[in-house]
C-alpha positions in Angstrom: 0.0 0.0 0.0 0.9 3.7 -0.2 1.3 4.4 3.3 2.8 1.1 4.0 6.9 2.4 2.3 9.3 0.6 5.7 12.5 -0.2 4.4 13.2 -1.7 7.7 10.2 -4.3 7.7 11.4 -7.5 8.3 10.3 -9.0 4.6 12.8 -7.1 3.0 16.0 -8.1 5.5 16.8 -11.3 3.1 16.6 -11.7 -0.5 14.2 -14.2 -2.0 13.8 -15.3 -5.7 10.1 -16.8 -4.9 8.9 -13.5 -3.3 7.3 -10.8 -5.7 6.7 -7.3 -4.2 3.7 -5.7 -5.7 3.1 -2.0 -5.5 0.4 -0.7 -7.2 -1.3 2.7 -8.5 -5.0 2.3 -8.1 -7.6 4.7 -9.3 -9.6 3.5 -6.6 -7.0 5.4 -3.9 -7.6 8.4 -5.9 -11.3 8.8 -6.3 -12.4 7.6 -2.6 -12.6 11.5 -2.0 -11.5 14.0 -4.2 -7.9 15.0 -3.2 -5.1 17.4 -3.1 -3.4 16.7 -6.1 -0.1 17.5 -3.9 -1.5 14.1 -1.8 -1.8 12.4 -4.6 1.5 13.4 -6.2 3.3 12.6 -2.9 2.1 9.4 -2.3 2.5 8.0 -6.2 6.2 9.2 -6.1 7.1 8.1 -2.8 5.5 4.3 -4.0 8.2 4.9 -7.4 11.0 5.5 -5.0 10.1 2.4 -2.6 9.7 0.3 -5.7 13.2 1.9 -7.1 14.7 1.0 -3.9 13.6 -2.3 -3.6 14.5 -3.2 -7.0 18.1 -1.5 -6.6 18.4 -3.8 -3.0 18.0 -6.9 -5.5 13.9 -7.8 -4.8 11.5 -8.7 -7.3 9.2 -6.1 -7.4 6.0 -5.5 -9.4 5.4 -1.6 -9.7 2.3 -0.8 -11.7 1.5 2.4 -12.6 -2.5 3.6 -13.7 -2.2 2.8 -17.2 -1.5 -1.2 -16.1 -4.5 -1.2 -13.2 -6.7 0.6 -15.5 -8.9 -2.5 -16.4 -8.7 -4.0 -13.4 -12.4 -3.4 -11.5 -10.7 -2.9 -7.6 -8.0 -3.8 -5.4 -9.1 -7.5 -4.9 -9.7 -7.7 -8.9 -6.1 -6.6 -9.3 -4.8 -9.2 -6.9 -6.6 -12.1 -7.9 -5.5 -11.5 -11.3 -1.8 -11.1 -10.6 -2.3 -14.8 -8.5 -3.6 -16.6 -11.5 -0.8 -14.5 -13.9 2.2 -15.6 -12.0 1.0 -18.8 -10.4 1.1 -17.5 -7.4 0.6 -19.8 -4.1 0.7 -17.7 -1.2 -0.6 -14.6 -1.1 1.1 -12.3 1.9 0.4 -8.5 2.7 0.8 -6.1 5.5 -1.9 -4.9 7.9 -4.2 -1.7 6.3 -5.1 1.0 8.6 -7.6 1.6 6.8 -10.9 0.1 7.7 -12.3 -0.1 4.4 -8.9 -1.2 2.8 -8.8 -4.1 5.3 -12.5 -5.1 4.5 -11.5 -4.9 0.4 -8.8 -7.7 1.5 -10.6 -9.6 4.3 -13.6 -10.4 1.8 -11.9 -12.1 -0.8 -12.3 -15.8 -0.4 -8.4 -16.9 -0.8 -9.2 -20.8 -0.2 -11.6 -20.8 -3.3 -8.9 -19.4 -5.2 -6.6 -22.3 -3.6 -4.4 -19.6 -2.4 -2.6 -19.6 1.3 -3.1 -15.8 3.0 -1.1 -14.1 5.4 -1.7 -11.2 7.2 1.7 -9.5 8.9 2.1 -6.1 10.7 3.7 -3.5 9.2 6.2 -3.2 11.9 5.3 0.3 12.5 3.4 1.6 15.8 4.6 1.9 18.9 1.4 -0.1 19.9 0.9 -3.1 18.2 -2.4 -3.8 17.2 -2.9 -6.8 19.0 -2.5 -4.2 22.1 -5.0 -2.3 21.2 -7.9 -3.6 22.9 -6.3 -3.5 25.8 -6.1 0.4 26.3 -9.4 1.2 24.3 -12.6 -0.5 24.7 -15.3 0.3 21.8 -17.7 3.0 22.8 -16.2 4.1 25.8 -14.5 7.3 26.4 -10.7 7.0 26.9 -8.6 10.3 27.4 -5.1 11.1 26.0 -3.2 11.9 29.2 -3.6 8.0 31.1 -3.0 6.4 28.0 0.1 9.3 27.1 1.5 8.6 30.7 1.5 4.9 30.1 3.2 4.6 27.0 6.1 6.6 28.1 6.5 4.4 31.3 5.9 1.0 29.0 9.1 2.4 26.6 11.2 4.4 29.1 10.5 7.7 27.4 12.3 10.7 29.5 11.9 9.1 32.9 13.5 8.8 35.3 12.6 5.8 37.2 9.3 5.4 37.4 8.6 9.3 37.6 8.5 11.4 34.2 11.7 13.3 33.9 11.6 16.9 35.0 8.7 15.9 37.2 5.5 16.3 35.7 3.7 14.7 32.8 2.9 17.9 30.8 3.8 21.0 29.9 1.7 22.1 27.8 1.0 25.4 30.2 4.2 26.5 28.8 3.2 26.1 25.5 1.0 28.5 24.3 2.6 31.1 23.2 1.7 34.4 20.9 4.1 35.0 18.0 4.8 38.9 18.8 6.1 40.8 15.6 9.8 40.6 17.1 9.2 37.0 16.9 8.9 37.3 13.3 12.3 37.4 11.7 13.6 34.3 13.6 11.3 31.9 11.9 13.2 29.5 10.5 12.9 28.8 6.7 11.6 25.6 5.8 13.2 23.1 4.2 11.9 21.9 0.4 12.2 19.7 -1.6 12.4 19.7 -5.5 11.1 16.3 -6.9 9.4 16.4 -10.7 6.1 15.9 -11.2 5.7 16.8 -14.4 5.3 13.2 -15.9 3.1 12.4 -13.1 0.9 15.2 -13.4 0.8 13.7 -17.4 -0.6 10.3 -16.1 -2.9 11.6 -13.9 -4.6 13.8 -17.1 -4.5 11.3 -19.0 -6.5 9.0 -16.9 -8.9 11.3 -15.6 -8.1 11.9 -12.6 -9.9 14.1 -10.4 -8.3 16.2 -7.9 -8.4 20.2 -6.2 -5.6 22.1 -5.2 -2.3 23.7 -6.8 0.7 21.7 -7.9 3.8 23.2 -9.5 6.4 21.1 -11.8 7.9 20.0 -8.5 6.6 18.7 -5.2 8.0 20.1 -1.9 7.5 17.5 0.6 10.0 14.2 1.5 8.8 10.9 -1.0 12.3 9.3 0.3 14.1 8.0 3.0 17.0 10.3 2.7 14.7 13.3 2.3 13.0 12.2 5.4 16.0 12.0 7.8 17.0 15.1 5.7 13.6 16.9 7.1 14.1 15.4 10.5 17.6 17.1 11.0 16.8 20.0 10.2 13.6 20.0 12.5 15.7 19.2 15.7 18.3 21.7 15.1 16.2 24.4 13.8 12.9 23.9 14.9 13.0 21.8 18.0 14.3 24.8 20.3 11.1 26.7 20.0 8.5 24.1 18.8 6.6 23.8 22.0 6.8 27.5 22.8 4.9 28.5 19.8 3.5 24.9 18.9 -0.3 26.5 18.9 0.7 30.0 17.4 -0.7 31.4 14.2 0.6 34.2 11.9 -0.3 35.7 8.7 2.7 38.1 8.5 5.4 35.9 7.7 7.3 34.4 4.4 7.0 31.3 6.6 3.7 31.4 8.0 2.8 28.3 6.9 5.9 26.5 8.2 6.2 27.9 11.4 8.5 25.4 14.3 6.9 22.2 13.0 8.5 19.1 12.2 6.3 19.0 8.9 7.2 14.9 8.6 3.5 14.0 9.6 3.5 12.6 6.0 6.8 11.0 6.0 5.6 8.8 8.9 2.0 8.0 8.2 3.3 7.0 4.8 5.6 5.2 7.3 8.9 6.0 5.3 10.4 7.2 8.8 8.8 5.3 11.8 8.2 7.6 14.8 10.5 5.6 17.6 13.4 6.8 15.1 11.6 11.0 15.3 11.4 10.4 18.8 15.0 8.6 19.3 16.2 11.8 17.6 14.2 14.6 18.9 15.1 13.4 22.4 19.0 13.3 21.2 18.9 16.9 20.1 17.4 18.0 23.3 20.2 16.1 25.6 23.3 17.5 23.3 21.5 20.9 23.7 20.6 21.4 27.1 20.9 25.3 27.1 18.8 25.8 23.9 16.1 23.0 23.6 14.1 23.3 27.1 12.3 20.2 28.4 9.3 21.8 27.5 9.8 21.9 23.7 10.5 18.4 23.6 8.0 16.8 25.3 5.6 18.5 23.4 6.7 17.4 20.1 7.0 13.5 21.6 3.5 14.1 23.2 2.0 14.4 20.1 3.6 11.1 18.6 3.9 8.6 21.2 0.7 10.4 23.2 -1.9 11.7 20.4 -1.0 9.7 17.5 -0.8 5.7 18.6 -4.1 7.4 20.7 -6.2 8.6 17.6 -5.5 5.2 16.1 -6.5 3.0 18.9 -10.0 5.1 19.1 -10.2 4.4 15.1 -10.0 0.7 15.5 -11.7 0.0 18.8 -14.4 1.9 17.3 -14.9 1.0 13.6 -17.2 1.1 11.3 -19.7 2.3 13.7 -17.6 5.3 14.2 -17.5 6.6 10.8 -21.5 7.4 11.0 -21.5 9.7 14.2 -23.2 12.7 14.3 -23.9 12.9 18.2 -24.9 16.9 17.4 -26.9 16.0 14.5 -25.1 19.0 12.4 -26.2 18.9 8.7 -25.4 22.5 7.4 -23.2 22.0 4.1 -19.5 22.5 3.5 -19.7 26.2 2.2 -17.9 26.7 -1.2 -15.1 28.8 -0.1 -13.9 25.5 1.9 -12.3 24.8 -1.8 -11.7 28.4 -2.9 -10.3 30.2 0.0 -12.3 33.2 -1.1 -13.8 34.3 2.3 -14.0 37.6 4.7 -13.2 36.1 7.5 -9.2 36.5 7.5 -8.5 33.8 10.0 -10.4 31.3 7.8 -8.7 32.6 4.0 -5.5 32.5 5.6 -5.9 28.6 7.5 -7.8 27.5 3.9 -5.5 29.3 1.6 -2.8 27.9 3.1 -4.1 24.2 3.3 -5.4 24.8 -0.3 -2.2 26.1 -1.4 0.3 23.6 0.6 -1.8 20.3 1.6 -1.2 21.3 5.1 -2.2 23.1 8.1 -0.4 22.6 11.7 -2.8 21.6 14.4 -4.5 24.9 15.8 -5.1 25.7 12.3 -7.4 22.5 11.8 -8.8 22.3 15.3 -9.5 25.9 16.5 -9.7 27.7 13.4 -11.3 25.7 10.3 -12.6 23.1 12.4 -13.9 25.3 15.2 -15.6 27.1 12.6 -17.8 24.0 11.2 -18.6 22.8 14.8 -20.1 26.3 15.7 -21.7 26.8 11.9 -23.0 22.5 12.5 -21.8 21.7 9.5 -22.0 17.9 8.0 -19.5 15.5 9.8 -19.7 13.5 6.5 -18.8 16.7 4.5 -16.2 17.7 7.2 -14.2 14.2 7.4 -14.7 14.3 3.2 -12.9 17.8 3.4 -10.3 16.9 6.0 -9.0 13.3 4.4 -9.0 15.0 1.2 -7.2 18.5 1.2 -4.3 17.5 4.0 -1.0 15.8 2.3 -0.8 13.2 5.9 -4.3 12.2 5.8 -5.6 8.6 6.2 -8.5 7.8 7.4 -7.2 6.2 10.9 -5.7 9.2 12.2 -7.7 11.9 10.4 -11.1 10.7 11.3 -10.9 10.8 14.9 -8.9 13.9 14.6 -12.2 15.3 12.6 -15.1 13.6 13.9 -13.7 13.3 17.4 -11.8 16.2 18.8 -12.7 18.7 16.2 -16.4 17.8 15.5 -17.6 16.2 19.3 -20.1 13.9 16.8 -18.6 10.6 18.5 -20.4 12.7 21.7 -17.4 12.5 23.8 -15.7 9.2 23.5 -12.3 11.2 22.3 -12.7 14.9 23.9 -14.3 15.6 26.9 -15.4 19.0 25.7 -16.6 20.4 23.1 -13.0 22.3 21.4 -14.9 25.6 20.7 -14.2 29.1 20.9 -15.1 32.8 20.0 -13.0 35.3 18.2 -11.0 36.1 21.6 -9.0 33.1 21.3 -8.2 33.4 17.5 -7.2 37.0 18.7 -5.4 35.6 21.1 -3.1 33.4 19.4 -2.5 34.9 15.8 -1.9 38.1 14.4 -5.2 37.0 11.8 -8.1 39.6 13.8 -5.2 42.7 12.4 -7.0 44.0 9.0 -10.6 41.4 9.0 -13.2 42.6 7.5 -15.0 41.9 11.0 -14.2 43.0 14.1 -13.6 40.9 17.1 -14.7 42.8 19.5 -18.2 42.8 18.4 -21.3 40.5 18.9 -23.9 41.8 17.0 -24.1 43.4 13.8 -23.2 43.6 10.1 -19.2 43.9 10.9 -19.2 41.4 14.3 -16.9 38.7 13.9 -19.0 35.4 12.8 -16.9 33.3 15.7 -18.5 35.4 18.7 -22.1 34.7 17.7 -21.5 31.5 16.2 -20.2 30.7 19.7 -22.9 32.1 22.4 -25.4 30.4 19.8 -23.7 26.8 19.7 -23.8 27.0 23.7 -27.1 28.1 24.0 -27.8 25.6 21.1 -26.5 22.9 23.2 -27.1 24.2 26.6 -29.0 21.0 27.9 -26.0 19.0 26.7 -23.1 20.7 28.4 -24.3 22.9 30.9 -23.5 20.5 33.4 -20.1 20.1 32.1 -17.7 21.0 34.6 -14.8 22.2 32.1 -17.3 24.5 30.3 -19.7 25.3 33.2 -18.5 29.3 33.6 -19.6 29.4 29.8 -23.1 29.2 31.0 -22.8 30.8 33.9 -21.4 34.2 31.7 -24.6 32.9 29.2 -26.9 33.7 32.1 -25.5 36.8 33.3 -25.2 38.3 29.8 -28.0 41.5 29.4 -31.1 39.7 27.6 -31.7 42.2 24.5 -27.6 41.7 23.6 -28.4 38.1 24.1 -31.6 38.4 21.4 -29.3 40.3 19.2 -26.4 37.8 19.5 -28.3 34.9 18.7 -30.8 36.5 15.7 -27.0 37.7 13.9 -25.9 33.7 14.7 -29.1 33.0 12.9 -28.8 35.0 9.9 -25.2 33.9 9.6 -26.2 30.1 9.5 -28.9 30.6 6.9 -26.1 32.2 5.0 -22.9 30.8 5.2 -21.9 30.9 2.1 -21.5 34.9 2.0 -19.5 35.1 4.5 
């Protein structure tokens, strides 16, 4: 598979004559949702490298391109096929982490075809799969920081002892800094990459292909090892220092804006090109050698969010699939407005997170969660639409860690089981951690009326929406309490502009 490129996975240690490797452009990766053509770009090359590699390290190796899978109906057509071609007697293939991936695979009827199966893991995770049901039980909440805490005493991550090193768990406090405009010049440039397209973007006319998004005769992100460990160096030496310090900062006012201090190899792992033990190893090598510029903070921030949020997100997927794919706990149904795949909107926190996505295939994690996914949670816009959105547009974006990302912490539709809040906010906190609110067309400051920031209605209205719901909530309970207290004809005023806004999204 695409997202399955480990050099280091144990089939490929010893050469065998009877083994063929099969790698395999399928239109059916491409049309699931529409996507980025920069996705689609980067996962195609990176499967050309792999196969390059493979063949190079003397493997038999089947690469197929769209112009050979092109009459094939599906992935298990395609496979079948190539059994009865090459007389093939064991068929073998690594663990999807995809739900509807695995299904494709686990429907086929192997014996009928007199074929011996194998399923192996992919030698990835930190948390094998078999583990999985032992943290996370299906339809039941489970919360980041027990599960976080565990994994780092399980693997001896920066403790000491049994205790976590520094003495506490989190810093996370520390890390929510504002970039002020002396902050500005000192943002690293990021690193690129130059890898042609231009034959690929060929192909991918000439069969049809549909796709969104801007791509130019060269891709910028990592399709190779080497260009991964390339990305990761320069991470740790220039990022790494003030990752967790600005980590959930946003600016508009900066060459690098969209780069920011963040790793950017979200891609490189979940295509699993780079496995995240080896980011972690050397993250946490970068902060020992540097112990005057890299404070504990930064770096347990940046490990938090690979050994903590990302083996969580994937245990929620699988404990919890397929049913989790149809929530909708706040029954939102509003559609995806248009300037979702145009940028084109008033609202300068929004253009700049969606022009940027739109433009690069990537967002870092504020933008996504409290900016374009804040927004669709207060407008109650489609989970189906949002996910659709989400899996499509962003380069690192497969369904087992962008679904619960999207219908979980950003949407609240699984009703809780991954956040135990609703992640919403008014203007204020946009204001608060960007320079975006400097030059909107609305103000922040303001409620009600023509020029009032959509967030701050959009807000009191979701919580008065839902007041029934999470009034009782004791993370959000001053929310309602400041509901209560606020002057009744402001309160009319607030919610009639919330109103109007929802019945017209689309101008906004």
């Amino acid at each position: 598979m695409g997202d399955q490129l480990n050099a280091s996975h144990s089939w490929y240690q010893h050469k065998n004559d009877s083994v063929l490797y099969v790698i395999a452009e399928l239109q059916q990766e491409t049309n699931y949702v529409k996507h980025h053509i920069q996705k689609i770009a980067a996962f195609f090359l990176s499967m050309q490298a792999f196969a390059d590699a493979l063949q190079s390290a003397g493997h038999h190796v089947l690469h197929l391109k769209l112009e050979d899978t092109a009459h094939y109906a599906d992935l298990p057509d395609l496979l079948l096929q190539l059994c009865a071609r090459f007389n093939i007697e064991c068929f073998e293939h690594q663990r999807p982490d995809e739900y509807r991936l695995l299904s494709q695979i686990q429907n086929i009827n192997f014996q009928t075809h007199k074929l011996d199966y194998k399923c192996v893991d992919t030698e990835h995770f930190i948390l094998p799969f078999d583990d999985i049901n032992h943290y996370f039980k299906q339809d039941k909440a489970t919360r980041l920081e027990g599960f976080y805490r565990k994994m780092r005493q399980q693997h001896n991550i920066m403790m000491t002892g049994d205790q976590p090193l520094g003495g506490q768990w989190n810093f996370d406090a520390d890390n929510r800094n504002k970039l002020k405009k002396t902050d500005l010049p000192n943002i690293p440039a990021p690193l690129v990459f130059e890898n042609d397209v231009s034959n690929l973007k060929a192909r991918l006319k000439k069969h049809n292909i549909e796709h969104f998004g801007e791509i130019s005769d060269t891709l910028l992100w990592p399709i190779t090892r080497k260009q991964s460990l390339e990305l990761l160096d320069y991470f740790c030496e220039h990022g790494l220092p003030l990752f967790g310090k600005f980590q959930d900062a946003m600016t508009g006012m900066s060459d690098y804006s969209w780069s920011l201090y963040h790793s950017r190899l979200s891609f490189s792992m979940n295509a699993k090109i780079i496995s995240p033990m080896q980011v972690i190893n050397r993250a946490i090598n970068e902060f020992e050698s540097r112990p005057d510029e890299i404070s504990l903070a930064q770096i347990e921030g940046f490990v938090r969010q690979i050994i903590g949020w990302r083996e969580f997100v994937r245990g929620m997927y699988w404990a919890n699939m397929p049913s989790y794919s149809g929530l909708n706990s706040l029954n939102a149904t509003h559609d995806l407005p248009e300037y979702f795949w145009s940028g084109k909107t008033k609202m300068n926190c929004m253009q700049k997170s969606l022009s940027q996505s739109l433009d690069h295939a990537y967002a870092h994690h504020i933008q996504r969660l409290m900016v374009i996914g804040n927004f669709c949670l207060l407008a109650g816009i489609d989970p189906d639409q949002v996910d659709q959105w989400y899996l499509g547009v962003y380069i690192d974006a497969i369904e087992w860690v962008e679904m619960p990302n999207t219908r979980g912490m950003s949407q609240f539709a699984d009703g809780g089981l991954i956040a135990s809040k609703p992640y919403t906010a008014s203007g204020a906190y946009v204001n608060r951690m960007s320079d975006y609110c400097s030059g909107c067309h609305y103000s922040v400051k303001e409620k009600t009326g023509e020029s009032a920031c959509p967030f701050n209605s959009l807000y009191w209205h979701f919580m008065n929406h839902h007041k029934e719901r999470f009034s009782k909530n004791p993370r959000i309970g001053m929310v309602y309490r400041n509901l209560e207290k606020m002057d009744s004809q402001l309160k009319q005023q607030t919610m009639e502009r919330a109103e109007w806004i929802l019945e017209n999204l689309g101008s906004l």
